[in-house]
N, C-alpha and C positions, 0 to 999 in steps of 0.2 A: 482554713481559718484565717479573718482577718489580720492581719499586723497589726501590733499597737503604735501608732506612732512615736518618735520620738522626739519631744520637742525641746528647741533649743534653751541658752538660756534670753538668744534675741527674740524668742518663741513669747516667750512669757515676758519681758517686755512690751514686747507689741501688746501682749493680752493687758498687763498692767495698763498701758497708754488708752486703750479702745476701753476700758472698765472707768480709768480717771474719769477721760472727756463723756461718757454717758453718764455717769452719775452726779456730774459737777454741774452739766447743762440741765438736765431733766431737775436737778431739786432747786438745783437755781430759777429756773421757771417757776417752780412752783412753792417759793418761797410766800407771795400772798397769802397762798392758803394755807399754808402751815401758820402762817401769823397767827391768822383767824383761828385755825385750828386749837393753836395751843391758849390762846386769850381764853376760849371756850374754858378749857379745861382749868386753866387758872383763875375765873373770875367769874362768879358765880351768876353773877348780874348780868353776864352775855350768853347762861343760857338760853334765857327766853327767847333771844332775839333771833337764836339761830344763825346758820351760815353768811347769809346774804345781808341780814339785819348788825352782825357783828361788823363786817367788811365795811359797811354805808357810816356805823358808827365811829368805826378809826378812821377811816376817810374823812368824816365829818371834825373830830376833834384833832387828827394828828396831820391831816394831809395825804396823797400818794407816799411820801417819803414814811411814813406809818405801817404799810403793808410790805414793804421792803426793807423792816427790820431785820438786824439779823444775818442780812444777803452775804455779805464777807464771809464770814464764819462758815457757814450753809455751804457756796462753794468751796472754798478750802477744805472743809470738814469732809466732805463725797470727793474731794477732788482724790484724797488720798487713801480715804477710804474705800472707795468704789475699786481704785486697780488694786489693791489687795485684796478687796474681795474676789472679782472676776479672775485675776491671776490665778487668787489661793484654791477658788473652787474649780479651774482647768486643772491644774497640778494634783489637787488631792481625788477628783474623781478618776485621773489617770492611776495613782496611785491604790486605788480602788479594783478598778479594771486589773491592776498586775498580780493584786494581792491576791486574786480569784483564779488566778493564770491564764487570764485573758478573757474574751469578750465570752463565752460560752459559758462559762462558770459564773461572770461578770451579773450575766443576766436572770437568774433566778435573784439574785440579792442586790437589782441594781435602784431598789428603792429605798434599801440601809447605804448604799454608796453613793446614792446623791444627799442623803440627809446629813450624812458623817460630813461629806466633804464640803456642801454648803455653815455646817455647824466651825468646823476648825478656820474655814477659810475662815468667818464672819469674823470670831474669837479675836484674831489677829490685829486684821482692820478696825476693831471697835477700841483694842489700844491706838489705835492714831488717829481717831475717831471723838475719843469721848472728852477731851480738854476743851475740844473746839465746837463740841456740842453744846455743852457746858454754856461754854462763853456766848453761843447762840442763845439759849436761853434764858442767860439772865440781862442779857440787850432785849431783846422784844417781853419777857416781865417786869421790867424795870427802864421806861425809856431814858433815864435820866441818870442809872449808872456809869454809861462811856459813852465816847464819841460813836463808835465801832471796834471792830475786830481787834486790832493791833493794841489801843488801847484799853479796850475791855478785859483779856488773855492776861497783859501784864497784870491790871490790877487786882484779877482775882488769883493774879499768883503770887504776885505781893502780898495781899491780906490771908489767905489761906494756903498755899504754896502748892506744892503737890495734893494735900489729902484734899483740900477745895477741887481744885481742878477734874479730880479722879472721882469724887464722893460720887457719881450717879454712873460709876462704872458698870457696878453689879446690875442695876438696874438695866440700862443699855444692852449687857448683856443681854436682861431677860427678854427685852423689847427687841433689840435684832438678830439674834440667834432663831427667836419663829418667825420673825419675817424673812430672814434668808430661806429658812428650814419650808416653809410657803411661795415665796419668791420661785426659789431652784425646783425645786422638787413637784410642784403643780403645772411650772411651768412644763419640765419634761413629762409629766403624765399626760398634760393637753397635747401635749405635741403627738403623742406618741399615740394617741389615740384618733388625733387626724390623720395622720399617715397608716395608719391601720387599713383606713378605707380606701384606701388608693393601692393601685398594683407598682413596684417600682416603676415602673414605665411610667408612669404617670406624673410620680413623685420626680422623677429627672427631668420630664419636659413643662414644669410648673414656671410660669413668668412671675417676672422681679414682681409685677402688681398682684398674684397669688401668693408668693411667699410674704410678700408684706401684709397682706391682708392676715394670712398665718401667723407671725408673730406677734401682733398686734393685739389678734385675739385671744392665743395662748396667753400672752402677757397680762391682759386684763385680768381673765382669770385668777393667774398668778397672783396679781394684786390688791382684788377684793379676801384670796385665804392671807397675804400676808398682812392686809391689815388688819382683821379679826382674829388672829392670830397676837398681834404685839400688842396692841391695842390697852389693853390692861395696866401691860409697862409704860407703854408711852407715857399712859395719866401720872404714872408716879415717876416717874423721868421728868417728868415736866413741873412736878411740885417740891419734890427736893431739889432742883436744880433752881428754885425760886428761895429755898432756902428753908422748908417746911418740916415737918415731923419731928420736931423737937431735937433736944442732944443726944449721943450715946452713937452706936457703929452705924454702918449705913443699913445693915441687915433689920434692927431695931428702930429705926426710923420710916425704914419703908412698911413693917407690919405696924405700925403707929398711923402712915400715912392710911395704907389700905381699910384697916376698921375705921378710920374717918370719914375716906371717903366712900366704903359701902360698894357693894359687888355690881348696882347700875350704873352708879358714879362714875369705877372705872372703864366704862364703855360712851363717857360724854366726851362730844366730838368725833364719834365714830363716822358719821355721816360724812364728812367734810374731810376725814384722814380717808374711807374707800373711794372717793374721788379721787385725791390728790395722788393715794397709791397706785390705784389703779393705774392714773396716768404715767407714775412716776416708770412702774415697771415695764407697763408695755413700752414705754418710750427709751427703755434700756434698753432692752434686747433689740429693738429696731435698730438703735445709735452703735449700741457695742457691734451688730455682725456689720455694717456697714463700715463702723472703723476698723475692726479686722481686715475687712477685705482691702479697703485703702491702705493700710502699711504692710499688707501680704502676710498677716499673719494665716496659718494652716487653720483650718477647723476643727472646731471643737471636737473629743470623742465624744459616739452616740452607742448608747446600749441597750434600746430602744427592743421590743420585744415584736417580730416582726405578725 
């Protein structure tokens, strides 16, 4: 029987470090089209125009500097987000693997062990996560509330303090708990399904330009279920965080926002978010194993059903 590894705490480090720099680079790239993306969603008037017709229209009225609202926040927000995710989900799918007494027991139930440990890790990261979402979004709905990041953060904690900051917690929740839960869990299903087809032989003598090709494509996958997946929440993440659904808790607000905005409604922009995700994911797992390997962290456990 396999070993389970045991990794350190400079283990999960490295993995924290290799989870930051991918998820800071990859959403920072593609902060344009989250612009776009969420304009869609908050302003009625850009649905007609579409992805491209939106992008031409802020360009037109705001400038380049118009599609790279936001960016501050964006990266810091995944910077720190991301290694708690990647970290949390190495850690708890380990802890997964133990609870079953190892990889044999691991593997009947190893598709509630990637879901649990994508779910908790996410949890975590979405507290350090969601002030600075927050502050994302009310810079690119509002160009004229801050400068940027530092100044925007303080004054929405100034005028609302903590419950301002937090208000689109639960939502966030609902919105990255299934894109993790899609993210991880699809991604290891594709994989697991290419490898199927292969004799280990195979699988060991694969070149760096086939395993890239491999994750690349896993990850796509991965990121068209996690955006139809979140997708839902995003729209009401993005409209209370605009400041929307009248007074009362956040719970009561967001089923105020939802019969307003109508069961298609919460799917405008979807076009433009399975793009962006798709690229966002595949381009994680390419960035995260290649930063593992440069700071020598171990690799991932796999529970892969052969």
């Amino acid at each position: 029987m396999t070993a389970i590894p045991q990794f350190t705490s400079s283990d999960y480090v490295k993995f924290f470090g290799a989870g930051a720099l991918c998820c800071t680079i990859t959403h920072g790239a593609m902060t344009p089209i989250d612009v776009v993306k969420t304009r869609i969603q908050l302003d009625p008037s850009m649905k007609k125009l579409g992805m491209l017709g939106t992008g031409r229209d802020i360009l037109a009225k705001e400038g380049a500097k118009g599609l790279l609202t936001g960016f501050g926040a964006t990266a810091v927000g995944y910077l720190v987000q991301g290694g708690a995710k990647f970290a949390g989900y190495e850690y708890w799918k380990k802890k997964g693997v133990e609870y079953y007494g190892g990889y044999e027991g691991a593997i009947p139930h190893r598709t509630g062990i990637y879901l649990g440990a994508a779910a908790i890790a996410e949890f975590f990261a979405d507290v350090l996560l969601t002030p600075l979402e927050a502050t994302r979004i009310r810079l690119v709905s509002d160009r004229t509330y801050a400068s940027g990041l530092p100044t925007g953060f303080m004054k929405m904690a100034r005028e609302g303090g903590f419950a301002e900051l937090y208000a689109g917690f639960i939502p966030i929740l609902c919105k990255q708990i299934p894109y993790a839960l899609g993210q991880f869990a699809t991604n290891e299903w594709a994989h697991e399904q290419v490898y199927r087809q292969m004799s280990p032989e195979r699988k060991a003598a694969l070149s760096v330009t086939e395993e890239t090709g491999i994750t690349l494509g896993c990850g796509i996958t991965a990121g068209v279920a996690a955006a139809i997946l979140s997708q839902p929440a995003d729209t009401l993440l993005s409209k209370i965080n605009q400041g929307k659904g009248g007074s009362g808790s956040t719970v009561s607000r967001l089923i105020t926002l939802a019969k307003q905005t109508g069961p298609i409604g919460l799917f405008d922009g979807l076009g433009p978010r399975i793009i962006m995700t798709a690229g966002l994911v595949s381009g994680q797992f390419l960035v995260y194993g290649y930063v593992k390997k440069a700071l020598g962290a171990p690799g991932g456990i796999e529970i892969h059903k052969d």
